[in-house]
PyMOL Python script that loads the backbone (N, CA, C, O; Angstrom):
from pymol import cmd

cmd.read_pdbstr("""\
ATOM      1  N   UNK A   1       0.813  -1.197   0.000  1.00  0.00           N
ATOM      2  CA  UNK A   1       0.000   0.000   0.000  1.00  0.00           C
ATOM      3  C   UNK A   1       0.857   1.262   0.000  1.00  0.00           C
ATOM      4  O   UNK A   1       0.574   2.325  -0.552  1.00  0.00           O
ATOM      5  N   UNK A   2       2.095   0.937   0.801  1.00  0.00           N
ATOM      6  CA  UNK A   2       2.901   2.339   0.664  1.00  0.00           C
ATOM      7  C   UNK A   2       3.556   2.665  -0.765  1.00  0.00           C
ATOM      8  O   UNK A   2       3.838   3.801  -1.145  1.00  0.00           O
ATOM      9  N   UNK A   3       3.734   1.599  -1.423  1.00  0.00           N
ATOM     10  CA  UNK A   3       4.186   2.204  -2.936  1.00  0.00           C
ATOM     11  C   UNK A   3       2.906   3.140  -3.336  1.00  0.00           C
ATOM     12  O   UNK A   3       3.157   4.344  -3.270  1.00  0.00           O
ATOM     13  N   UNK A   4       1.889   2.878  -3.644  1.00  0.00           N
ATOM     14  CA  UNK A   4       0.132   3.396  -4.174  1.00  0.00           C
ATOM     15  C   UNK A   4       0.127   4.646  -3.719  1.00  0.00           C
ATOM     16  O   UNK A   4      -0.193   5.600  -4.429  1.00  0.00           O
ATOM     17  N   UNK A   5       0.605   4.781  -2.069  1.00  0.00           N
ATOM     18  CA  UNK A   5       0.676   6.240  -1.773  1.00  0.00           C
ATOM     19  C   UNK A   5       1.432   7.044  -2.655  1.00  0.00           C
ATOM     20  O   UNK A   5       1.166   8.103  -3.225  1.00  0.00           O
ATOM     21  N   UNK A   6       2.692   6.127  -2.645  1.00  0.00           N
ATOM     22  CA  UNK A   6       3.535   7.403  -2.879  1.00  0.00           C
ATOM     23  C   UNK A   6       3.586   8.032  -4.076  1.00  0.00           C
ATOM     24  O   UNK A   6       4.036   9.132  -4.397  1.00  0.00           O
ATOM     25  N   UNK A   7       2.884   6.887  -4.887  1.00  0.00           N
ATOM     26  CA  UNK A   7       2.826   7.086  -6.159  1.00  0.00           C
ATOM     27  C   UNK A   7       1.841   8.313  -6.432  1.00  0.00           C
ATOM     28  O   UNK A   7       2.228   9.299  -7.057  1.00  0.00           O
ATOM     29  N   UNK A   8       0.570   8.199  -5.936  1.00  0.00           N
ATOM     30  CA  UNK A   8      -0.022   9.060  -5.917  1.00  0.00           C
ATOM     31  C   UNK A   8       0.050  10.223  -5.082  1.00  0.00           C
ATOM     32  O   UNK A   8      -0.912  10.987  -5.158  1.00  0.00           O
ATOM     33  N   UNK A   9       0.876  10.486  -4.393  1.00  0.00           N
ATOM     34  CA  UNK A   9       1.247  11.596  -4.025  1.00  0.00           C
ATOM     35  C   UNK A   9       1.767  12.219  -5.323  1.00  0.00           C
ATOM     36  O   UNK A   9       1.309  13.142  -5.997  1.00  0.00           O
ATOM     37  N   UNK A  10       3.208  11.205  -5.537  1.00  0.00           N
ATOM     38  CA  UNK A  10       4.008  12.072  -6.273  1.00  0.00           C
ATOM     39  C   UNK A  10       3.357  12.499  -7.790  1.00  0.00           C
ATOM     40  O   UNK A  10       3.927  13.481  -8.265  1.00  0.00           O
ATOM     41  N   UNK A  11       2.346  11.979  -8.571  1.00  0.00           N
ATOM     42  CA  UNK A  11       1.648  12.303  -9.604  1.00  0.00           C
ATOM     43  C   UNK A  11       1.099  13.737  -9.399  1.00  0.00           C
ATOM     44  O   UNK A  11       1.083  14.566 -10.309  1.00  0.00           O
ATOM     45  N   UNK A  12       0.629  13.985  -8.088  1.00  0.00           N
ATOM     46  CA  UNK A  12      -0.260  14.884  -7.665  1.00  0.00           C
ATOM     47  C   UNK A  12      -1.993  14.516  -7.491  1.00  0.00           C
ATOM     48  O   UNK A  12      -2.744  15.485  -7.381  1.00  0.00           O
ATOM     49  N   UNK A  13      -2.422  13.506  -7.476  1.00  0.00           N
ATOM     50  CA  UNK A  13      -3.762  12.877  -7.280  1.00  0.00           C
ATOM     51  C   UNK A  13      -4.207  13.284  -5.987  1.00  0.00           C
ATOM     52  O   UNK A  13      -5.344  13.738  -5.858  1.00  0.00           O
ATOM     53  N   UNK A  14      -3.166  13.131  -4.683  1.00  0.00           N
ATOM     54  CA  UNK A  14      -3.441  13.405  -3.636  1.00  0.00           C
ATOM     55  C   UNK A  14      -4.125  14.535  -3.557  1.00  0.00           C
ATOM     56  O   UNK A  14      -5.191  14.655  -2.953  1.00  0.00           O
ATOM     57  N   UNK A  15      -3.313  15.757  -4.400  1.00  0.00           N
ATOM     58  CA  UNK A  15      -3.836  16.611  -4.156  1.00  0.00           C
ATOM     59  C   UNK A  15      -4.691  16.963  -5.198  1.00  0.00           C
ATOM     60  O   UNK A  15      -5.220  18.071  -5.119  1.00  0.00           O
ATOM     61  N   UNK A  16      -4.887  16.405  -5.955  1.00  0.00           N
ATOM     62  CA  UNK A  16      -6.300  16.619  -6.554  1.00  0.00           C
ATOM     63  C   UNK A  16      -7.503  16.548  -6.149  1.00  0.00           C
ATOM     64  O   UNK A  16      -8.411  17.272  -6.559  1.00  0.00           O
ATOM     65  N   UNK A  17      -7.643  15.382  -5.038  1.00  0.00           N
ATOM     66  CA  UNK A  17      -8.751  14.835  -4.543  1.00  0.00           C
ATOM     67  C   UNK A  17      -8.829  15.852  -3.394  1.00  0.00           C
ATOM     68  O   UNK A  17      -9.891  16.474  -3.366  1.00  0.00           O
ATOM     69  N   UNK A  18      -7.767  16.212  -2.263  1.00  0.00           N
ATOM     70  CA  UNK A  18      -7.974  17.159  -1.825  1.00  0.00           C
ATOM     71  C   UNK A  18      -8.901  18.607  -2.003  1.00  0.00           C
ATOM     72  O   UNK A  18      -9.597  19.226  -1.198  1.00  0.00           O
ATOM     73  N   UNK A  19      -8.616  18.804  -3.232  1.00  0.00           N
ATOM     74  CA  UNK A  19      -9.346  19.855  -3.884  1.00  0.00           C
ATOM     75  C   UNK A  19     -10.689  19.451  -4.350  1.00  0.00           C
ATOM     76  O   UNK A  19     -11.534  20.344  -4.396  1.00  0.00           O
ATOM     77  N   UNK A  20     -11.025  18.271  -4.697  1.00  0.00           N
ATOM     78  CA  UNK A  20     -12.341  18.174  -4.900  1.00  0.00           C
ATOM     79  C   UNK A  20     -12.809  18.042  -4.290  1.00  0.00           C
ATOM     80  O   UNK A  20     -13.962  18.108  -4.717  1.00  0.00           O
ATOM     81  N   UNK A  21     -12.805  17.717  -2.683  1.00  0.00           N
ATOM     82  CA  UNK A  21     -13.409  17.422  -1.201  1.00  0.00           C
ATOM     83  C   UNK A  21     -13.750  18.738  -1.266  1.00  0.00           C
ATOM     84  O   UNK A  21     -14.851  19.084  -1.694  1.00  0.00           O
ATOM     85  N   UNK A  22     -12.655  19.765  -0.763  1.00  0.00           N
ATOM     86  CA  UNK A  22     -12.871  20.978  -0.451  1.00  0.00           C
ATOM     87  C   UNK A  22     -13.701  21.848  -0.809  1.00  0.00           C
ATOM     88  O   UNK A  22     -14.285  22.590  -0.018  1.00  0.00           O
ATOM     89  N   UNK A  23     -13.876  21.856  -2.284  1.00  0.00           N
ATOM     90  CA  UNK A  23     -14.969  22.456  -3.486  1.00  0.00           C
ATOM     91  C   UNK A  23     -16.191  21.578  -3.096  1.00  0.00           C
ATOM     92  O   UNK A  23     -17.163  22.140  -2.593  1.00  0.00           O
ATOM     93  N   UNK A  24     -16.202  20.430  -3.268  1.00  0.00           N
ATOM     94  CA  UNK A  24     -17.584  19.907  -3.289  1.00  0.00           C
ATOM     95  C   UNK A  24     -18.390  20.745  -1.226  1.00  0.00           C
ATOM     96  O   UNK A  24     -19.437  21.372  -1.070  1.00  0.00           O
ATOM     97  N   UNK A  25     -17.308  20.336  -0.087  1.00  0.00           N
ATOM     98  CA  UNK A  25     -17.705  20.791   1.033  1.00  0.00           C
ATOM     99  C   UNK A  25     -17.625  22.483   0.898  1.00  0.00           C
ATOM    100  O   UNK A  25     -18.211  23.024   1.835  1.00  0.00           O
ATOM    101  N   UNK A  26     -17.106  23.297   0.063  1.00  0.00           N
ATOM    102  CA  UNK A  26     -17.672  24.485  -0.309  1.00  0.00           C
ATOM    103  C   UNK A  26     -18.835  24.870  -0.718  1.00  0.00           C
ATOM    104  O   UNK A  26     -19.395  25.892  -0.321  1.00  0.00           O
ATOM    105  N   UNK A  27     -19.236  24.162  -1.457  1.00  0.00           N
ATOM    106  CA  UNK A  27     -20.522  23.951  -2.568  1.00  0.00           C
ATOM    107  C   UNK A  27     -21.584  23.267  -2.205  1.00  0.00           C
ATOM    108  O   UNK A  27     -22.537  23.047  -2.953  1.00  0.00           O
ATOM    109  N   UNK A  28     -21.436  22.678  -0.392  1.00  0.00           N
ATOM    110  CA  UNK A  28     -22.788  22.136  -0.212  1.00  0.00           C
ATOM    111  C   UNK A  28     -22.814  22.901   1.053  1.00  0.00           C
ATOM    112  O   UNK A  28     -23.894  22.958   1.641  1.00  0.00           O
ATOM    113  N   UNK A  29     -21.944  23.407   1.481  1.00  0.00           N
ATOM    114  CA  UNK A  29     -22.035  23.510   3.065  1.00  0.00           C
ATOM    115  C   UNK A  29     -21.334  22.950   4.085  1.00  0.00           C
ATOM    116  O   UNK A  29     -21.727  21.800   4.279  1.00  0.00           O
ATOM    117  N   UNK A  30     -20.401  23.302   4.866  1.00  0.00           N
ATOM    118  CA  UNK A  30     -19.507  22.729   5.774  1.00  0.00           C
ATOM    119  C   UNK A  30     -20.591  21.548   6.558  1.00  0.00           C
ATOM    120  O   UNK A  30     -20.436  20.327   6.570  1.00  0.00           O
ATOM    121  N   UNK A  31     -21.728  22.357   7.200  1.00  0.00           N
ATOM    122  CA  UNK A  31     -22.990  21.547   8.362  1.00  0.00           C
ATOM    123  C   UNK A  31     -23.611  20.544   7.299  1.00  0.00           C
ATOM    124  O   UNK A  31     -23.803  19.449   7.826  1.00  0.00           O
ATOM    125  N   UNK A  32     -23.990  20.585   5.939  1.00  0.00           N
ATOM    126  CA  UNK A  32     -24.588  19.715   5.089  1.00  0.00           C
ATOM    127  C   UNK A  32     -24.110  18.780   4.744  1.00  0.00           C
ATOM    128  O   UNK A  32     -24.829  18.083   4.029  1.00  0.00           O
ATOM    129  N   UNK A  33     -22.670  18.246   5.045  1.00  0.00           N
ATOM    130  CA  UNK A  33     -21.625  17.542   4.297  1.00  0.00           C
ATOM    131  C   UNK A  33     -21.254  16.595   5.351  1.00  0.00           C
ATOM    132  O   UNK A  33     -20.433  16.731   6.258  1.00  0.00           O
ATOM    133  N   UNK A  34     -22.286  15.264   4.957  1.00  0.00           N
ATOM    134  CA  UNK A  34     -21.189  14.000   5.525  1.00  0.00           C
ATOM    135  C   UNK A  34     -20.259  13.398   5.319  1.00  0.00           C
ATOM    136  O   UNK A  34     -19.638  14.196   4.618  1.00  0.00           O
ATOM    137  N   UNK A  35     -19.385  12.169   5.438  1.00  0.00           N
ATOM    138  CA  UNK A  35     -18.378  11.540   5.467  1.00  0.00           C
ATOM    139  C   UNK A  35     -19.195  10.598   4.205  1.00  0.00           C
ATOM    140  O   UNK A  35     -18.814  10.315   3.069  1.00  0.00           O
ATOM    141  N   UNK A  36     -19.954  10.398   4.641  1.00  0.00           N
ATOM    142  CA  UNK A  36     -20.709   9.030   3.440  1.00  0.00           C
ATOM    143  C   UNK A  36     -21.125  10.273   2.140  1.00  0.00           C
ATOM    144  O   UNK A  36     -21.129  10.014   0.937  1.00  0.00           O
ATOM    145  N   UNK A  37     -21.371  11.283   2.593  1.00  0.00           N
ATOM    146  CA  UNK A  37     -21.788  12.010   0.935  1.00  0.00           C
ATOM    147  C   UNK A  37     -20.382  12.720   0.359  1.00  0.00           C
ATOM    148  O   UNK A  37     -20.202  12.937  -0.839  1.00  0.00           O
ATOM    149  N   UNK A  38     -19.521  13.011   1.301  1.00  0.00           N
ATOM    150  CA  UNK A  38     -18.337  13.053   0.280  1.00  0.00           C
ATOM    151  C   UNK A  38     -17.335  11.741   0.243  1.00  0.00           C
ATOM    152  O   UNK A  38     -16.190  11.890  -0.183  1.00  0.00           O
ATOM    153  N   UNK A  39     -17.603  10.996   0.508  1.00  0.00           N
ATOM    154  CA  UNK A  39     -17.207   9.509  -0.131  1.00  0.00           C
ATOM    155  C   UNK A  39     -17.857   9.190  -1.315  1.00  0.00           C
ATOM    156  O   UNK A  39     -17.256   8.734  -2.287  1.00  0.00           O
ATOM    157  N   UNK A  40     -18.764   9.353  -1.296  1.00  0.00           N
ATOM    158  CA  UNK A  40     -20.002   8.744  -2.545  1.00  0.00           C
ATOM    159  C   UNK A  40     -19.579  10.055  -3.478  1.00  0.00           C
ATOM    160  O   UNK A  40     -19.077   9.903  -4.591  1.00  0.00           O
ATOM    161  N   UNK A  41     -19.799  11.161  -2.982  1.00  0.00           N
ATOM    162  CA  UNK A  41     -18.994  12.202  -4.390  1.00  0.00           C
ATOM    163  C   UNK A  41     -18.098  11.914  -5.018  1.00  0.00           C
ATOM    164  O   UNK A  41     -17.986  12.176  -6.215  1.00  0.00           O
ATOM    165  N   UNK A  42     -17.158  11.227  -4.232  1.00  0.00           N
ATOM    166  CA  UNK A  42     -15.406  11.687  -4.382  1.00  0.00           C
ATOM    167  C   UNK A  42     -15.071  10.579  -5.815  1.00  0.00           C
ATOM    168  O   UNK A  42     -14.835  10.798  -7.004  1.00  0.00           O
ATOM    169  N   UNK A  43     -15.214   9.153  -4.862  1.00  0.00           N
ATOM    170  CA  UNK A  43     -14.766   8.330  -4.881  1.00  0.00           C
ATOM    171  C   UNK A  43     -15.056   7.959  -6.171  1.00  0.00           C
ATOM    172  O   UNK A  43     -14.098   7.230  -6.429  1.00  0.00           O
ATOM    173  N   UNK A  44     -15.845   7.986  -7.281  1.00  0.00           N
ATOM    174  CA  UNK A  44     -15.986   7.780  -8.285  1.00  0.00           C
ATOM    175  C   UNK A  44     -14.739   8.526  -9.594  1.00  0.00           C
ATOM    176  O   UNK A  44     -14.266   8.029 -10.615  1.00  0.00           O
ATOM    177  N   UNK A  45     -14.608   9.498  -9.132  1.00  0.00           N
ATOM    178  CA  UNK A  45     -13.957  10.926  -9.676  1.00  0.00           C
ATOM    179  C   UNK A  45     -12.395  10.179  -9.247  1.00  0.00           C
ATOM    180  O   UNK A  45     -11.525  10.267 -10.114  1.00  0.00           O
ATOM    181  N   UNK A  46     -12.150   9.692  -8.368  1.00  0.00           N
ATOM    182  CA  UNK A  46     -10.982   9.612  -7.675  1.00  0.00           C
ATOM    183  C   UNK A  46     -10.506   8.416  -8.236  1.00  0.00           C
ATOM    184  O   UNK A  46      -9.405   8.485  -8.781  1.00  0.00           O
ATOM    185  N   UNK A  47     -11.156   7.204  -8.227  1.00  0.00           N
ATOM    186  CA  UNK A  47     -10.764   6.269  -8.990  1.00  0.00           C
ATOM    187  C   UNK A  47     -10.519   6.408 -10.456  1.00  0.00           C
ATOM    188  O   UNK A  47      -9.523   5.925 -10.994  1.00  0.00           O
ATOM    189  N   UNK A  48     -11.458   7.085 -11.104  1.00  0.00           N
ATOM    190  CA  UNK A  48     -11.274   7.743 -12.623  1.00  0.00           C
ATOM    191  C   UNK A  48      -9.948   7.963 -13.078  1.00  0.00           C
ATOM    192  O   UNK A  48      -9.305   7.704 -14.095  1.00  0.00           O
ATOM    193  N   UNK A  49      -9.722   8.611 -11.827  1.00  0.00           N
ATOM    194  CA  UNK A  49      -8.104   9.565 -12.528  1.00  0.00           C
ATOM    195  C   UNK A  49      -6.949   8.966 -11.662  1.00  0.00           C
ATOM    196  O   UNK A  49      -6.214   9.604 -10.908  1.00  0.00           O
ATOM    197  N   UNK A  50      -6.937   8.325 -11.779  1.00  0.00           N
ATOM    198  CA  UNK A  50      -5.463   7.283 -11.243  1.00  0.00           C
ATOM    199  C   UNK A  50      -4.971   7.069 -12.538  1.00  0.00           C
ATOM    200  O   UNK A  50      -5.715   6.687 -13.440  1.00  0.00           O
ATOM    201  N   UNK A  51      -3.729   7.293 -12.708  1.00  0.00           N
ATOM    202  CA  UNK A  51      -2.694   7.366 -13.762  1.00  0.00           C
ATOM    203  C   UNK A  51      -2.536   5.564 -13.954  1.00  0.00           C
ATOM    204  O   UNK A  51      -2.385   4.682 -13.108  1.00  0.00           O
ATOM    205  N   UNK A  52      -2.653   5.509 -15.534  1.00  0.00           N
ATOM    206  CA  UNK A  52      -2.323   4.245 -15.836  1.00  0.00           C
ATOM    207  C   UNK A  52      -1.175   4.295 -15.703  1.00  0.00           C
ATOM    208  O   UNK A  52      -1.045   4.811 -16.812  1.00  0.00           O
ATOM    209  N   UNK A  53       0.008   4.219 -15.288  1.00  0.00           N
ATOM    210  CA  UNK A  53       1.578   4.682 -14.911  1.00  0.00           C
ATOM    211  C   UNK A  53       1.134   3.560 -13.977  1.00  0.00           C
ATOM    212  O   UNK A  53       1.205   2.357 -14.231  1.00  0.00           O
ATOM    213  N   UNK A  54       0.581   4.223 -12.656  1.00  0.00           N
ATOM    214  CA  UNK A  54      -0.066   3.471 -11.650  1.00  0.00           C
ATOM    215  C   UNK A  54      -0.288   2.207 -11.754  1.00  0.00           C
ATOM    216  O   UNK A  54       0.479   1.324 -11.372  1.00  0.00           O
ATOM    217  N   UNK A  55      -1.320   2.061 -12.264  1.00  0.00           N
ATOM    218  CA  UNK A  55      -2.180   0.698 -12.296  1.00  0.00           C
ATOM    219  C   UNK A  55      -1.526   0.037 -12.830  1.00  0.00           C
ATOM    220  O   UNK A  55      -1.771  -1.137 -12.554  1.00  0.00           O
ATOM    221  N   UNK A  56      -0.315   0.237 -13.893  1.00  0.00           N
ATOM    222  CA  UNK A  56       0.586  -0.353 -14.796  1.00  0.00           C
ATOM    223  C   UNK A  56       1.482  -1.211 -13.517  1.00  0.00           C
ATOM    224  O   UNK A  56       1.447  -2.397 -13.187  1.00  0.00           O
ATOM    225  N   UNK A  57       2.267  -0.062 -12.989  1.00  0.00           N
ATOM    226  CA  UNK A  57       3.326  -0.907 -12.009  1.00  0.00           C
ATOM    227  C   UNK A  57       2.957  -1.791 -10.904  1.00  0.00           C
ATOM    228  O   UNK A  57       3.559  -2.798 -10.531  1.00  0.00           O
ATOM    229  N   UNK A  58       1.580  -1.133 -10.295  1.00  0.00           N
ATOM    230  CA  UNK A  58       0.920  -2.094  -9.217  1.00  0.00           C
ATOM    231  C   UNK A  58       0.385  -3.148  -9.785  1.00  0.00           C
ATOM    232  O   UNK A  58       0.300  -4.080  -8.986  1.00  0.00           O
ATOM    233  N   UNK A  59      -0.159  -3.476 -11.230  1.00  0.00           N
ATOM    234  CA  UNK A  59      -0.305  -4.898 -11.651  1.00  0.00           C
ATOM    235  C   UNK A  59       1.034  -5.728 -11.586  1.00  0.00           C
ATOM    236  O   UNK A  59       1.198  -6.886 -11.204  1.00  0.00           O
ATOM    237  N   UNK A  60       1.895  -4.862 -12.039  1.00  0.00           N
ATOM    238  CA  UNK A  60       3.505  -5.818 -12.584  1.00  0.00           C
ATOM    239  C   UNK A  60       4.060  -6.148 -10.929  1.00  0.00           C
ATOM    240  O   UNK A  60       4.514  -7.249 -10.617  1.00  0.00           O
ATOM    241  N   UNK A  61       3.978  -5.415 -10.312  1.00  0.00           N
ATOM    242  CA  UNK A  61       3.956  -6.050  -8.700  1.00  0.00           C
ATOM    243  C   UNK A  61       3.582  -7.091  -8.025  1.00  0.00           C
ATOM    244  O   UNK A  61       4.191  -7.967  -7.412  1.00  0.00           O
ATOM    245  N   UNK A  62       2.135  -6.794  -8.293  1.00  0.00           N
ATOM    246  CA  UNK A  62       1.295  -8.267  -8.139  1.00  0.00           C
ATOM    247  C   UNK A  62       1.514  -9.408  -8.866  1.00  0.00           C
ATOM    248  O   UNK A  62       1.532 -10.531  -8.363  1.00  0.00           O
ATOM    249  N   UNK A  63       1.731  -9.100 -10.372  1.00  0.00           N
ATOM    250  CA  UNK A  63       2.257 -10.680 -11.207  1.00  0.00           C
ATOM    251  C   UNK A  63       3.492 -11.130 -10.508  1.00  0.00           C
ATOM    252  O   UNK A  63       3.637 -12.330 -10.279  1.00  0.00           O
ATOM    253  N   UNK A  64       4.407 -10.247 -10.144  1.00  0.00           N
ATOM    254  CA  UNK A  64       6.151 -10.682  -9.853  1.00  0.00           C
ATOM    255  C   UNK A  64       5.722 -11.723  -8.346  1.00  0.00           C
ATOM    256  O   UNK A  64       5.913 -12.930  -8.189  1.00  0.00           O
ATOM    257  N   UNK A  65       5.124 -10.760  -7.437  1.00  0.00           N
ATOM    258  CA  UNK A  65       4.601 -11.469  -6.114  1.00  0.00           C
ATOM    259  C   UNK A  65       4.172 -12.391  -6.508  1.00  0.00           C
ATOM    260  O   UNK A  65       4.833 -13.380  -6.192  1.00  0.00           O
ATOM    261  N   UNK A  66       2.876 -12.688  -7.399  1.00  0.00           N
ATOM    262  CA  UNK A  66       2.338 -13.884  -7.379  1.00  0.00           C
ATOM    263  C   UNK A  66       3.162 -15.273  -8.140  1.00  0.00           C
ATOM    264  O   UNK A  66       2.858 -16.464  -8.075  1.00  0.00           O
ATOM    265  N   UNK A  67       4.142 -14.699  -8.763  1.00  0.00           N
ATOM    266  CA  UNK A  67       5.221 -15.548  -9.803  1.00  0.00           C
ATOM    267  C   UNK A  67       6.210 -15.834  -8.588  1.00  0.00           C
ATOM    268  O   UNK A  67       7.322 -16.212  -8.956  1.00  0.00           O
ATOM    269  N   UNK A  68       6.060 -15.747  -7.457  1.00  0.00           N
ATOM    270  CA  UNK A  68       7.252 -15.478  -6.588  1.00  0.00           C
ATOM    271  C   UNK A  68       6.715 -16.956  -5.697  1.00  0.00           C
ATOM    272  O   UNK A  68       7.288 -17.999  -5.383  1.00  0.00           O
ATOM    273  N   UNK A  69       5.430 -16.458  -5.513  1.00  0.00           N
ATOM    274  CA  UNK A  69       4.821 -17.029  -4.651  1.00  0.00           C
ATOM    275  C   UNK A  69       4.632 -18.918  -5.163  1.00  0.00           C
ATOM    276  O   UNK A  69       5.054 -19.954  -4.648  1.00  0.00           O
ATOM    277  N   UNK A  70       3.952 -18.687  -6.166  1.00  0.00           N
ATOM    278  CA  UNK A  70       3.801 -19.983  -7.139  1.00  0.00           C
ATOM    279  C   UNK A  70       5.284 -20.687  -6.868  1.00  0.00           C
ATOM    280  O   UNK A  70       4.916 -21.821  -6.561  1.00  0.00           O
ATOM    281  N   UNK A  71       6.465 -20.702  -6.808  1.00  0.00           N
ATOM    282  CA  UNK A  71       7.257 -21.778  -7.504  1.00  0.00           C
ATOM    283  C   UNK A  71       8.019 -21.831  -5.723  1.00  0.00           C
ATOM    284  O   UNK A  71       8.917 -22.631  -5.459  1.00  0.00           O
TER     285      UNK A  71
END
""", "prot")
cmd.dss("prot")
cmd.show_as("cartoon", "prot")
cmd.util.cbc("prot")
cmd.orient("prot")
């Protein structure tokens, strides 16, 4: 999990999503804004934009582990 962070730190995603929390809890109301309605906002948007870079190396991770694991 700590590679995923860092990765997405260092892309800048982190702080992308940051910013869309903030805007969306701008845009409804600090008192109007739960944990479950900016999850359900976010999280769609957030998964979207994960850099295939990403998903590229964390698959090739998982094959090497699981090729590791097998023999």
């Amino acid at each position: 999990m700590e590679l995923v962070r860092e990765r997405l730190v260092e892309c800048g995603w982190k702080d992308e999503m940051r910013s869309l929390c903030r805007a969306f809890v701008k845009n409804n109301g600090r008192d109007n804004v739960t944990v479950d309605d900016l999850v359900r906002a976010i999280t769609p948007k957030g998964r979207a934009s994960i850099p295939d870079s990403v998903k590229a190396e964390l698959l090739q991770k998982i094959r090497t582990f699981l090729v590791s694991v097998a023999h």
